[in-house]
C-alpha positions in Angstrom: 9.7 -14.1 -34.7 9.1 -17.2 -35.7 6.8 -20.0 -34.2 8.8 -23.0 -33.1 7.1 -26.0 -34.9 6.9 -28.9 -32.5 5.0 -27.0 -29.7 2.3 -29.5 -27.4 -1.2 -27.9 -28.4 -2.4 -29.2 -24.1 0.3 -28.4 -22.0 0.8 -24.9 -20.8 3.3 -22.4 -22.0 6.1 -19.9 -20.1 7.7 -17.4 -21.8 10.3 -15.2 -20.5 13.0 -12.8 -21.5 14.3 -9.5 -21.5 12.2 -6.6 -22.0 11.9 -5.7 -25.7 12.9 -8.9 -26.6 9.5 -10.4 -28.2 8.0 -12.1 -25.8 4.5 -10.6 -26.1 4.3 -11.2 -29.6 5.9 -14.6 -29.8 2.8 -15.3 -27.1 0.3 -13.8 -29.4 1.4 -15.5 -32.7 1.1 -19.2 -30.2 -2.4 -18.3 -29.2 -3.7 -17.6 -33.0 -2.0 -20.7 -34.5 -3.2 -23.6 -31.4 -5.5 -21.0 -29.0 -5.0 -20.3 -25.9 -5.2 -17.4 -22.9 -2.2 -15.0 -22.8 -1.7 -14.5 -19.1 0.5 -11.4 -17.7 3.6 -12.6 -15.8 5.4 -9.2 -15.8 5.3 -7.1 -12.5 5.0 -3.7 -13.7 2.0 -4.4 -16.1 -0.4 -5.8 -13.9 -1.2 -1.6 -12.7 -2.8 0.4 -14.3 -2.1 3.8 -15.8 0.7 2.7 -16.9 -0.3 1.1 -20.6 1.7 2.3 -23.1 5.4 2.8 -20.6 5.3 -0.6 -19.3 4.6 -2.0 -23.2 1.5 -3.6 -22.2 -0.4 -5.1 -25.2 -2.4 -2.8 -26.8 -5.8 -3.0 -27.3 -5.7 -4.6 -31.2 -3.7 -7.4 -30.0 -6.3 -7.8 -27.0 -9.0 -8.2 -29.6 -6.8 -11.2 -31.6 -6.5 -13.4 -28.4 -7.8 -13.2 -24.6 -5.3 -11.8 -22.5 -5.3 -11.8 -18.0 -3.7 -10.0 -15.1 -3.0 -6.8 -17.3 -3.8 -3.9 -15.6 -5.7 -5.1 -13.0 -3.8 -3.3 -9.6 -4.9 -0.2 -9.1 -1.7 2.3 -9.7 -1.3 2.9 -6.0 -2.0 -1.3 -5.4 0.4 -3.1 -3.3 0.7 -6.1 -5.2 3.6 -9.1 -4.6 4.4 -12.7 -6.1 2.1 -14.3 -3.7 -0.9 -11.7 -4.9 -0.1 -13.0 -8.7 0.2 -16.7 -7.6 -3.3 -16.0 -6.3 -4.4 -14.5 -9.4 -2.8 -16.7 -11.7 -4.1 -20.1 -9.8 -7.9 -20.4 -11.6 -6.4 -19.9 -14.9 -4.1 -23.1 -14.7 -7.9 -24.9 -14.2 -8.9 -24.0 -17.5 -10.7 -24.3 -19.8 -8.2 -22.6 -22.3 -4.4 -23.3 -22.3 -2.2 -20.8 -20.5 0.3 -19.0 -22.3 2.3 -17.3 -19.5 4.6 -14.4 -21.0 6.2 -12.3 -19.0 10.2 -10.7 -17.7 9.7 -11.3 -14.4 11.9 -14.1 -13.6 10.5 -14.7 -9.9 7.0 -14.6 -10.8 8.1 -17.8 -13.1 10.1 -19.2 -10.2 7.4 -19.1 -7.8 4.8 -20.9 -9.9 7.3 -23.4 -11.3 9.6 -24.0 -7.7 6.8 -22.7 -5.0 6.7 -20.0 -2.9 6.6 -19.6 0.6 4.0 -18.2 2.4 5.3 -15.4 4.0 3.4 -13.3 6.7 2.7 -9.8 5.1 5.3 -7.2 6.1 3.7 -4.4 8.8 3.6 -0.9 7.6 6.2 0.8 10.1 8.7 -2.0 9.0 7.7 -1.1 5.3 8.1 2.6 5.8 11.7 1.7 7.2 13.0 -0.3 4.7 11.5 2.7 2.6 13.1 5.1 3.7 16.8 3.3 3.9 16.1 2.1 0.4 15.5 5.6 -0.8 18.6 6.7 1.0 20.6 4.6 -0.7 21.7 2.8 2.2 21.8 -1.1 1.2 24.7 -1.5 2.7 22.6 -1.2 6.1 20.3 -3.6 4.7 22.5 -6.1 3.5 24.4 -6.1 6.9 21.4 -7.3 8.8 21.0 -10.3 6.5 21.9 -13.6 7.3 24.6 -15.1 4.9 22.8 -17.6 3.0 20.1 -15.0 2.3 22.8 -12.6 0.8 25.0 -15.8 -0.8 21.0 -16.2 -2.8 19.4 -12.8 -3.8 20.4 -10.3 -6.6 22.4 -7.6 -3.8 22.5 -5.3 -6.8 19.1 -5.1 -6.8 17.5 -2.7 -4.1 14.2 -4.2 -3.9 15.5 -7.9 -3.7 17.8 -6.6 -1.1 14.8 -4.6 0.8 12.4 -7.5 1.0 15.2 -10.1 2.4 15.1 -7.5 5.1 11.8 -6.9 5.8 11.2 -10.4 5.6 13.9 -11.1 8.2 12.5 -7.6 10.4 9.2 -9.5 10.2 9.3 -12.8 11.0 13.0 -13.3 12.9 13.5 -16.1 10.6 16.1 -15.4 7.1 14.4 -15.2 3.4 16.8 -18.7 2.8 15.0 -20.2 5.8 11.9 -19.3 4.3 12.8 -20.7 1.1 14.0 -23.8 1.7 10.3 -24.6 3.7 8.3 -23.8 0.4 5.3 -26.1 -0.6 4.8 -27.6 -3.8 4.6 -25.4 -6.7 1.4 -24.6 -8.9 2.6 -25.8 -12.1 5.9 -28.2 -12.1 8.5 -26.8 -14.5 8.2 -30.7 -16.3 4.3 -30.3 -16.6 4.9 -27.1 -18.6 6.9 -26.0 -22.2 9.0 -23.3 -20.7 10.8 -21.0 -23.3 13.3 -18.4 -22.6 13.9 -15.9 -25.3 17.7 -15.2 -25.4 18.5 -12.7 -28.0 22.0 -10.6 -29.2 22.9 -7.9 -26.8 23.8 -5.4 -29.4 20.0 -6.2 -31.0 18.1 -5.9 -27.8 20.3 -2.6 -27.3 19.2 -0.9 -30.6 15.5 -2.6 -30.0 15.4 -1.0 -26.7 16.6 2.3 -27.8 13.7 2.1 -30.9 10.9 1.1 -28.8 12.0 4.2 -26.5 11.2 6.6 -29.1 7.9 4.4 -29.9 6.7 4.7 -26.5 7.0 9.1 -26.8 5.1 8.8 -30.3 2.5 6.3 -29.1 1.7 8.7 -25.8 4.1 7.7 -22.9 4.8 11.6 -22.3 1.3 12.1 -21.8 0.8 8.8 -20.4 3.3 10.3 -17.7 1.9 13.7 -17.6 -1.7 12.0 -16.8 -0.3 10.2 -13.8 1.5 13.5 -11.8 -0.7 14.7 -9.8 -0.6 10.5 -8.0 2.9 10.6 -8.3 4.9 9.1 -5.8 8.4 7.5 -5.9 7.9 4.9 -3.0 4.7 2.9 -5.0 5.1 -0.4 -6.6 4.1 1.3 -9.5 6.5 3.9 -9.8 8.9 1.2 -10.5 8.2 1.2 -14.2 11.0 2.0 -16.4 11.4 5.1 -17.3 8.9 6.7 -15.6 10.9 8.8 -13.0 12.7 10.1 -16.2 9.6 11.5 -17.6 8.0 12.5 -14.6 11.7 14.6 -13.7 11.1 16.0 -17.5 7.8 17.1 -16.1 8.7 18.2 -13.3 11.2 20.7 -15.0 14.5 18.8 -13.7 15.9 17.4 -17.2 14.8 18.0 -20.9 12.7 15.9 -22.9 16.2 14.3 -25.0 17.9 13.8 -21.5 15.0 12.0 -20.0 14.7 9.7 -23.1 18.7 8.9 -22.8 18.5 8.1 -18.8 15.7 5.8 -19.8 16.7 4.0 -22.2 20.0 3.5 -20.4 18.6 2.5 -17.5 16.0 0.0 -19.2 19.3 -1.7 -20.8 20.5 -1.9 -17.4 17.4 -3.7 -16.4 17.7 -6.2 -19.3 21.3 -6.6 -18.8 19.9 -8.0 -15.0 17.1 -9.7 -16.5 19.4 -11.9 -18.5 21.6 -12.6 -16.1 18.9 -13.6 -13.8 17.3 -16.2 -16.9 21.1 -17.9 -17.5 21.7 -18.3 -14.3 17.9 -19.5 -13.0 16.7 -20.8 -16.3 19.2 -23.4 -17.0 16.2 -26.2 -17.9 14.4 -23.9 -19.8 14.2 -24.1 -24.3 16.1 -21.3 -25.1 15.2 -19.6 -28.3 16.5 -16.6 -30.1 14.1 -14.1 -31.2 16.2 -13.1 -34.4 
């Protein structure tokens, strides 16, 4: 990875990309050459327990440069885009540079496009969506939507779909509605250096597949094993990749070398959305290649 030469040393910095891709140490190496504060924009490592699956930085890279919003949700937190535009606000302020890294692409929208404020979903509309969600009935939820809601939001993606429901269950008014009322944004893509790692396919494959096995050696079995008596399939948390793999490995259901397989595939899968997502969102954005 190499660190692009004519970065501003002031203005704040957004990196996304797919996961294995380099982000977190592209972020690092920024931070010891012109300082700065690493701040998490990656939805799965702001909870805890979940350190060494979710690839959060460990704690040697902590002690090279400060990092925030890293495992600060408890592992059975509710936690949204509007929590972490919260969070991330006072950091914007100062008084060290923000280097925002993260593969969240709507985390990045929010802050650089604005977010609306929402009202908070109730619980028995939660515990619906739930329960269709876990059905695999999205075809019920995307029926309900309104078409410019569908025409905008991922439908391949269950929780995209799930909250333009709820939202719509909610309030009587379409995600798109909400959307196109939003306020100003926290920091205005043009008052930012926003960089978009886009690497080969085939070498984020073989990356992905590597860092797999990396995870098992550095502890993510036991990581797993640690977190199974709080188990439960319906928190945010449970969301991190590979986790139901292990946690069904655990649980007796698959062995150890078919767990590792379904996860990797399905974190490739995850990439493969993440990149769409970043060509088709990130059009303005430097794009760099971490090869």
């Amino acid at each position: 990875m190499k660190l692009p030469a004519d970065l501003d040393h002031e203005r704040p910095i957004l990196i996304a990309g797919p996961t294995a891709s380099g982000k977190s140490e592209l972020a690092l190496l920024i931070a010891e050459a012109q300082g700065g504060v690493i701040v998490n924009a990656d939805a799965l490592q702001v909870f805890d327990g979940w350190r060494v699956l979710t690839a959060r930085p460990p704690a040697a890279d902590e002690a090279r440069a400060p990092h925030r919003l890293y495992g600060h949700v408890p592992f059975d937190g509710d936690y949204s885009v509007g929590h972490w535009l919260r969070d991330v606000a006072p950091l914007l302020k100062g008084p060290e540079r923000p280097i925002i890294v993260g593969g969240t692409g709507l985390y990045f929208t929010a802050l650089t496009e604005g977010l609306a404020d929402i009202p908070p979903t109730p619980p028995a509309i939660r515990a619906q969506a739930d329960a269709l969600r876990s059905a695999g009935d999205l075809g019920a939820l995307l029926a309900d939507l309104d078409a410019e809601t569908r025409a905008r939001i991922d439908t391949q993606n269950p929780m995209r779909v799930q909250r333009a429901w709820e939202v719509l269950k909610t309030t009587g008014r379409g995600l798109a509605d909400w959307q196109d009322a939003t306020p100003a944004p926290l920091l205005p893509l043009a008052a930012a250096q926003p960089l978009v790692l886009m690497p080969d396919r085939d070498w984020l494959n073989d990356r992905i597949a590597r860092r797999f096995g990396m995870m098992i050696d550095a502890g993510a079995l036991d990581e797993a094993r640690a977190n199974l008596p709080r188990w439960d399939p319906a928190l945010l948390s449970a969301k991190a990749i590979g986790a139901p793999e292990l946690i069904a490995h655990l649980r007796g259901q698959m062995t150890l070398d078919a767990a590792i397989e379904a996860a990797v595939i399905a974190t490739r899968q995850y990439a493969k959305r993440q990149r769409s997502w970043f060509r088709a969102r990130m059009r303005d954005w430097r794009a760099l290649s971490p090869t």
